[in-house]
C-alpha positions as CSV (number, residue, x, y, z in Angstrom):
1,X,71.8,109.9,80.5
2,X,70.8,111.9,83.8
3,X,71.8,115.3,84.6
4,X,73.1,115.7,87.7
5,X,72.7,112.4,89.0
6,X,74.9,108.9,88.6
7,X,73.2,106.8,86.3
8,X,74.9,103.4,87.5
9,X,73.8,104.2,90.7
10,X,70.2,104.7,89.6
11,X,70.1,101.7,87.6
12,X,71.3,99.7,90.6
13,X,68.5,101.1,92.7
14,X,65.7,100.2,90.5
15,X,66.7,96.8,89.5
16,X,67.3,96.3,93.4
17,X,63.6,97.6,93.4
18,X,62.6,95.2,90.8
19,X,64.5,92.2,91.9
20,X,62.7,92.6,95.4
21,X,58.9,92.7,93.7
22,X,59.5,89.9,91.3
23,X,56.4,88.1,92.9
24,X,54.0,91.0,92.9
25,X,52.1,90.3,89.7
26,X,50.7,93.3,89.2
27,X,53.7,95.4,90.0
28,X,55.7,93.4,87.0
29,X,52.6,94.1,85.1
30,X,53.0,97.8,85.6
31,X,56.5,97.7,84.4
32,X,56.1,95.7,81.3
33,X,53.9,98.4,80.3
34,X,56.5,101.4,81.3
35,X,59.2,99.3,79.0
36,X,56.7,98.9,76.4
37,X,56.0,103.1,76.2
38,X,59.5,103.6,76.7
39,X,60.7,101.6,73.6
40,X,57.3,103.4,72.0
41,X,59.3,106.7,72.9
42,X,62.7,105.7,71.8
43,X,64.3,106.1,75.3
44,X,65.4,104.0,77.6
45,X,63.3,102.0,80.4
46,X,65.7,104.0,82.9
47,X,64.9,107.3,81.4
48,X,61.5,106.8,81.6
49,X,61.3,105.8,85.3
50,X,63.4,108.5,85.9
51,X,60.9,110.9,83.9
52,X,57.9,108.9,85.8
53,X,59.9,110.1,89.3
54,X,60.3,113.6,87.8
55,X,56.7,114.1,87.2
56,X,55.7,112.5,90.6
57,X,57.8,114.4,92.7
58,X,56.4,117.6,90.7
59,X,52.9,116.5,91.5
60,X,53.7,116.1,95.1
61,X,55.1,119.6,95.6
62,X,52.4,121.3,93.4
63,X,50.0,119.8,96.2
64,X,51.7,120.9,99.2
């Protein structure tokens, strides 16, 4: 699914990440809505965190 990088390992991380915030409403909000474009986009919710992580990390070096 990921080039370069071990998908069972990332899909442990984020559903460690997502376990742990299972009381922030608004965070579980947020992520409803990333499945729901996902499915929208035919990929899965892990691809498109990992694009989401892509993007932001691009964003960040473009403003250093």
């Amino acid at each position: 699914m990921f080039h370069h990088y071990d998908d069972n390992k990332f899909k442990k991380i984020i559903d460690e990440f997502i376990l742990s915030s299972s009381n922030d409403k608004l965070f579980l909000r947020a992520i409803r809505n990333i499945d729901h474009e996902a499915a929208h986009l035919g990929i899965s919710f892990y691809q498109m965190i990992f694009i989401l992580i892509k993007k932001d990390l691009i964003r960040t070096k473009k403003k250093k």
